[in-house]
C-alpha angles and dihedrals in degrees: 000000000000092000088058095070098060092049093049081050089054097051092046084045092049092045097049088043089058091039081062091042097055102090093052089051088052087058099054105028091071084055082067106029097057090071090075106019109049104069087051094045087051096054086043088050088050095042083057094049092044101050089050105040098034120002095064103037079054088043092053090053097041093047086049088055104044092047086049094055087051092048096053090045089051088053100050096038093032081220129082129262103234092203094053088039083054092053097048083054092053090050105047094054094047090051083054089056087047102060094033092060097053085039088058095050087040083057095055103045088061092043092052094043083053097042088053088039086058114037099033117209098289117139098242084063090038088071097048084055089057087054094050097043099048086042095052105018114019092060094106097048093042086063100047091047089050126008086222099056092132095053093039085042089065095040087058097045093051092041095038103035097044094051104040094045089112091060088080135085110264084248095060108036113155121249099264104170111196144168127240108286112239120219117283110275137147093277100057089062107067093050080060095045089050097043093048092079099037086059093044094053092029084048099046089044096053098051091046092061088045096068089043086053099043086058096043085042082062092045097054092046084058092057101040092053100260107143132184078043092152119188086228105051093038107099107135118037135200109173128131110277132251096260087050090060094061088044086051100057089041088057089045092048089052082054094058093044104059097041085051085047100046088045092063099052112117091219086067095036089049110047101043098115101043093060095047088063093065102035119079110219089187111091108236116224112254114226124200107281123226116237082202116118105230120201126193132199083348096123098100107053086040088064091039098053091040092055091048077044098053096033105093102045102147100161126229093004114136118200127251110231097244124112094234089058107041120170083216142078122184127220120204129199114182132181148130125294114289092008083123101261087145099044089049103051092041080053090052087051096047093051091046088053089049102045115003097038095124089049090075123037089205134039125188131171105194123178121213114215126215083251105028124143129204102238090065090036073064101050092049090049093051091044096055082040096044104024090232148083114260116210117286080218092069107111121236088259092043091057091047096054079048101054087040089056092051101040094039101124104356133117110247140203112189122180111202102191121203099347106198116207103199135151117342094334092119093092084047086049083054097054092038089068087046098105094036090092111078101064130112112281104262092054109142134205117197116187139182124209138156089227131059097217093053083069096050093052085068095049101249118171099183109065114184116191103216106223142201116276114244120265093260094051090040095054091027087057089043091053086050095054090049107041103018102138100007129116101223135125100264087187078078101048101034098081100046085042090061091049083054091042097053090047082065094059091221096299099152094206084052086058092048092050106037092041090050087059098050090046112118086002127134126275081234094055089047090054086048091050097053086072114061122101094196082089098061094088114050090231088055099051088059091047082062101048090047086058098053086057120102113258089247087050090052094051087052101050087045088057097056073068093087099066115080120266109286095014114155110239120212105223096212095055087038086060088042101047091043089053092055096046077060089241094133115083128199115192090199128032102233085060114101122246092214099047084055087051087054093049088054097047081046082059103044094040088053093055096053086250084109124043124193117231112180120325122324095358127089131191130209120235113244094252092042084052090058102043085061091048084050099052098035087051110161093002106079117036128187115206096195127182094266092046100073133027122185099237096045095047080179098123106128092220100184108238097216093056110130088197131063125184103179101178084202133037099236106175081196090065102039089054097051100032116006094057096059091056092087093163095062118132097176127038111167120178103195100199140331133255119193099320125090122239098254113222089210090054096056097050086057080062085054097054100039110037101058098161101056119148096182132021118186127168125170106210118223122259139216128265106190095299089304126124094352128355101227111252110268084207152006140190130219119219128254090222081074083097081070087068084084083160093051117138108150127043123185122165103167143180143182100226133026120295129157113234113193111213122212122239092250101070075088079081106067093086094169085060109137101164141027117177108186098174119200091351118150134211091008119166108193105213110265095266149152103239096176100165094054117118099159132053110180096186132143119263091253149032094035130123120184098176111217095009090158087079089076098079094167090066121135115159119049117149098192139006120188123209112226137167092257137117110245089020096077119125087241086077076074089066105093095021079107094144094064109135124176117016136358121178107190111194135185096046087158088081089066115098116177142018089255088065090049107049088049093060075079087219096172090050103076103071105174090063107119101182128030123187113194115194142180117193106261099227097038115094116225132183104268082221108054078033087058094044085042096063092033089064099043095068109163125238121278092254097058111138103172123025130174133196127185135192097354112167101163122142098257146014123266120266094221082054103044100031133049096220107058113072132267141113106329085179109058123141103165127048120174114180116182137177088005098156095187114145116236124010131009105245119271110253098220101152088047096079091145098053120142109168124030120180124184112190119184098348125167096215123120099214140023112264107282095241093067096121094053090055073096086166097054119134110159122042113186124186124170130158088001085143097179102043099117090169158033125230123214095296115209115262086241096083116118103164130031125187122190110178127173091336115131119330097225088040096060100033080062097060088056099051116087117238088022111130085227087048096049090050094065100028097103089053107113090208125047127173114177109150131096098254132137107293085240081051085063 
């Protein structure tokens, strides 16, 4: 037992003597290995230059073209060409090698630049370097020195990691799992003598290998672009390994060949010319887009459909449920694709909202989609009743006792906008029309479809056959589209417009297109255009103005293909989905990603392709909808509810898709098709049924789908215990840090759930966005997440540690102040990119001017709305509360601002004076749980002010400028308890609000003759009574 000790001492002694050595064997192993590596490090370092300075840029003009010269078949055949369709499909993944290869060399240069930030260079973490360079880039030499390197690899990692473990600081231990450790005995010594020379050769071997990867680790930095990679500030090492680089030049070769294969092809070289007629290579100038709905030659059938609207009115007469007494009558306007159904109905509902809104108690304007099902025709109908989403969990039969409860005896107005009849629905178009009954008589459907007989499945009894516009509308709707807003002599451009116009035989969306893309276009391109006969079909004319658009535009436009028809895009996550797909281009750096993304919905938006709903969301027409399905082809896929049934699991979905659309989350589905569709770069599932979202299936998602972009999963939610209780939590795996590619990042859920995030989301270091949703008590990892640029939280119970190290960031809705390190308001300082709204909480944690000036608030000029706010129940010194909010003027910009339970010693200078700084151009001030003595403070520098609402205020009278807010409109008070009395008030206002302030005060203002009473007598709306705040 005595003899063990010394040899256990050898082998320590050996492998600390070699830990020492290992510097001096880094000097002299390149000398060998140069000999064999350099010429194949040489032809890596080549293929990489080559693919970026030269194969993609060849890659973008020969995929334009290729995609021209489709486009132009498909116009004259009216059918595709499968050979050119082949190619575009080539292309296009190559383009997507392309970009991940150079992704996943752009992900480990930042890894690398945060592992040596860090860990800095000191030898405990040198050693972990060894392990992680022998383990990732030394594979292929470790083979060639001994034939076993795998088995003698893993011998190293168990002997030399769980030894030297202490060697490292408390915060970076590495992971040593043991068993409890029995008392010393016999039999305990031979494991240690046996174990002392594996170590010593295992030891000897591994650091060996060490020195011969740290050199081949430069080596490879060199050829992947890394530069400032120093021998000697290189201890840990990320980089891709040595097996990868052959695989890499192997990846970059397939590129080049496919591009040098496609560009040979006769049907390209062929067919040039004739696609660069038709494609404008001059930028047109982009001119502001109206949101408002126009409508040409439509008058006729508008009085027609409002007099079949208004006919049956008998008041207070509820129907009887029976189908020869129905409350209802249905309307029905059919016509071919793009003949303005839509337009025309949406017109109908506009003019019923203007001038008939008090003849029906409710409005909806539902859209039924090909593969609709009623369950979800019902939700959208409860949503536009209710305002509000209704569980995904509610039964068929549950929604329709719903949707009963909210229509019974009232007057209705229903749009059903494009009804399919297809296959065996007729039966789902019955039940569909099952709560209707139970309205007031005079309730009124009004549907859209292509076919006839699609109408008269809904019993309709009023058919109405959409027509062609005459010649003059037509023309007069086309002109509108092409020179709306400009200053140009239209007696130039009207003759050659009415050679284009007669080419679009009347198709309204053809107008719109077609007239977007010659807007602000020269007299010479019209004349161009005239000629093509591409436009005589209306397929055709949107092939064209695809075609005018920029490659980056088109790729934007092809990926709105993977919502569902008639899907309402949200025009912040479109910018943001397109930006990480790595569509928006920016040709400087100081240029901003999302201003780009607006420039492109502008454009979008000014070519028809795009069509504005209410603020903020678009829609696609159903054509232009098919024209991207057409071009995105394989690429994009939509799994929708009537797509894919659990007991069929018959849906094709194609395995090389890039794009997946799933309407709801099926682990079922994910498990047997998702997961073998590894080259995925969007998965979206757009809501949940009865099935919980599975923790284990989505690390599967994890694991598989590596090159996932965009990530986005709604959780299920809770319906009073029935069906699925929501998760009250879930946890996110660790294996996230595999989603190298990740750029945005949404698990949400409709109600609150607490998800817990691993450590190693401090590894996507390429995130740009994480939307959480309606999460609670959720702690982000200390990280730099120096890509982010969106940060979708709740406004509370949140905690993101050193935030301030994401200085793209642009979006962030709340930030608390805590006393903790990581969690100052100085983490504000560099968030100078901020832009919207920013609600910064706990400034009772802030303790001296110094703190709050370097939150930078000024700084951050693109913020639109600040909320300031101290904990209510928390005491602060009046005086560092004063400094505080001094120092925390807002930017210039500032529209909105907020400020709660401020109780400082005085009032700020940039509030109270017009020469020291502050929002000029404030509209909106809220000022609540102020408890100052005397006078509110005069709002001199608010000179724009509009609305002004004081909540739960201790002052005793209004501010004394009142009179000179010459632009307010809205004056709020409620729980102002010592407020006795009005000042002048400014003849603007147009609402005033008194709420639970003083009784004889606002009795006052009630009572005629009374001063309080005359202040506020030329006010049109009035509200002085203690009611609910919805009740106002």
């Amino acid at each position: 037992m005595a003899t063990t000790w010394p040899v256990a001492g050898t082998g320590w002694g050996i492998g600390l003597s070699f830990l020492i050595l290992t510097p001096i064997i880094a000097f002299y192993l390149p000398k060998i290995l140069s000999r064999y590596s350099g010429d194949d490090i040489n032809e890596a370092r080549q293929k990489l230059q080559e693919l970026e300075i030269h194969t993609i840029p060849e890659l973008k003009k020969t995929l334009r073209e290729v995609e021209e010269q489709r486009m132009l078949q498909a116009a004259i055949k009216e059918t595709s060409d499968d050979a050119l369709d082949k190619m575009v499909v080539w292309l296009r993944h190559a383009q997507y090698e392309a970009e991940d290869i150079l992704d996943l060399i752009d992900y480990h240069k930042i890894e690398r630049k945060f592992v040596l930030k860090s860990h800095g260079s000191s030898w405990p973490h040198r050693l972990h370097g060894t392990v992680s360079t022998c383990n990732m880039s030394c594979t292929g030499i470790a083979h060639i020195i001994w034939q076993g390197s795998a088995w003698l690899l893993q011998l190293a990692r168990k002997s030399s990691l769980s030894r030297f473990s202490f060697l490292h600081r408390s915060d970076d231990v590495l992971p040593v799992t043991t068993s409890a450790t029995p008392s010393p005995s016999d039999e305990t010594v031979p494991a240690a003598t046996s174990a002392a020379p594996r170590f010593c050769c295992s030891s000897i071997f591994y650091w060996f290998l060490d020195a011969g990867a740290r050199i081949y680790r430069n080596w490879f930095s060199d050829v992947v672009g890394i530069t400032g990679y120093k021998e000697n500030a290189t201890e840990l090492d990320y980089v891709l390994p040595s097996v990868s680089r052959r695989n890499l030049k192997e990846r970059i070769e397939k590129v080049q060949r496919t591009i040098s294969l496609v560009k040979k092809s006769h049907l390209l070289v062929a067919s040039k010319s004739a696609a660069n007629d038709i494609v404008n290579m001059h930028r047109r100038k982009i001119t502001s887009c109206s949101s408002k709905r126009e409508v040409f030659g439509r008058d006729i059938l508008l009085t027609d459909i409002m007099s079949k609207l208004l006919g049956e009115t008998p008041h207070n007469s509820i129907a009887l449920s029976s189908s020869s007494n129905k409350c209802y009558s249905v309307i029905g306007i059919y016509g071919v694709a793009g003949s303005g159904k839509t337009t025309l109905a949406r017109y109908v509902l506009d003019h019923v909202k203007e001038y008939y809104a008090e003849h029906f108690d409710t409005l909806m304007c539902i859209h039924v989609t090909e593969t609709f099902t009623v369950d979800d025709i019902f939700h959208d109908m409860l949503e536009q009743i209710t305002k509000h989403r209704n569980s995904n969990t509610l039964s068929c039969e549950e929604l329709k006792k719903k949707l009963k409860q909210n229509l019974r005896g009232k007057r209705f107005f229903l749009i059903l906008d494009d009804v399919w009849v297809k296959g065996n629905n007729y039966q789902e178009l019955k039940e569909l029309c099952s709560p209707f009954n139970v309205g007031m008589k005079g309730s009124k459907i009004l549907a859209t479809a292509r076919r006839e007989d699609a109408i008269r499945a809904l019993g309709a009894n009023g058919l109405i056959a959409i027509s062609d516009l005459d010649e003059d509308q037509y023309f007069r709707m086309f002109m509108h589209y092409a020179l709306n807003g400009l200053s140009v002599d239209d007696r130039e451009f009207e003759p050659i417009g009415r050679k284009i116009a007669v080419k679009l035989h009347r198709s309204p969306i053809a107008a719109a297109v077609v007239g977007g893309q010659l807007h602000g276009q020269t007299i010479a391109f019209w004349k161009t255009t005239a000629t093509l006969d591409v436009l005589n079909d209306t397929m055709g004319a949107l092939r064209w103005s695809y075609m005018q658009l920029d490659m980056d535009i088109r790729r934007c436009f092809e990926y709105c293909n993977i919502f569902p028809r008639r899907f309402k895009l949200e025009k912040d996550k479109l910018v943001h989905l397109w930006i990480a797909q790595g569509f928006v281009k920016t040709g400087r750096e100081t240029t901003n990603m999302e201003d780009v993304a607006e420039r492109y919905i502008h454009e979008l938006q000014s070519c028809s392709f795009l069509q504005p709903e209410e603020t903020g969301y678009f829609s696609i027409h159903d054509l232009v909808h098919e024209l991207a399905q057409t071009i995105a082809g394989s690429d994009s896929f939509r799994i929708e509810n009537a797509s894919w049934r659990r007991e069929e699991m018959e849906v094709d979905v194609p395995t090389d898709a890039r794009h997946l659309f799933v309407q709801k989350y099926d682990g079922d589905l994910i498990t047997k098709k998702i997961l073998q569709m590894e080259n995925l770069r969007t998965l979206i599932f757009y809501t949940v049924g009865r099935a919980p979202v599975e923790e284990k299936v989505i690390e599967s998602i994890f694991k598989r789908l590596q090159k996932l972009r965009v990530l986005a999963i709604t959780l299920s939610s809770e319906h009073h215990g029935r069906y699925i209780k929501k998760p009250d939590k879930i946890s996110v795996s660790e294996s996230i840090s595999q989603l190298k590619h990740l750029r945005y990042l949404a698990i949400r859920a409709k109600v609150a759930c607490r998800i817990i995030l691993p450590s190693t989301l401090a590894k996507l270091y390429h995130i740009q966005m994480l939307d959480f949703g309606n999460c609670e008590k959720m702690e982000l990892p200390t990280a730099d997440l120096i890509s982010m640029r969106r940060l979708l939280l709740p406004l509370t119970g949140v905690k993101f540690p050193n935030l301030g190290r994401s200085k793209l960031l642009q979006t962030l809705p709340g930030f608390t102040v805590r006393d903790e390190q990581g969690c100052e308001l100085k983490q504000l300082r560099d968030l100078n990119k901020l832009r919207g709204s920013l609600w910064i909480r706990g400034l009772e944690n802030v303790q001296t001017k110094k703190e709050a000036l370097e939150a930078n608030l000024a700084a951050k000029e693109r913020l639109t709305q600040v909320s300031l706010e101290w904990r209510a129940n928390r005491s602060c010194n009046p005086k560092v509360q004063a400094d505080v909010l001094e120092c925390l003027c807002p930017p210039t910009s500032l529209t909105k601002l907020n400020i709660l339970n401020y109780k400082g010693s005085r009032y700020p200078k940039w509030m109270v004076c017009k020469q020291n700084g502050g929002p000029k151009d404030l509209k909106e001030l809220r000022l609540t749980g102020w408890n100052q003595l005397g006078r509110a403070p005069d709002l001199v520098a608010f000179t724009l002010l509009s609305s002004l609402d004081l909540w739960n205020c201790g002052w005793d009278a209004l501010p004394g400028n009142m009179e000179h807010l010459t632009l307010l409109k809205r004056l709020v008070m409620y729980k102002c308890l010592n407020i006795l009395s009005l000042p002048t008030l400014p003849q603007s206002l147009e609402r005033f609000l008194l709420r639970k302030c003083n009784d004889g005060f606002m009795k006052s203002c009630l009572t005629i003759g009374h001063p309080n009473w005359e202040k506020i007598e030329h006010i049109p709306e009035k509200t002085i009574a203690d009611k609910t705040w919805t009740d106002l």
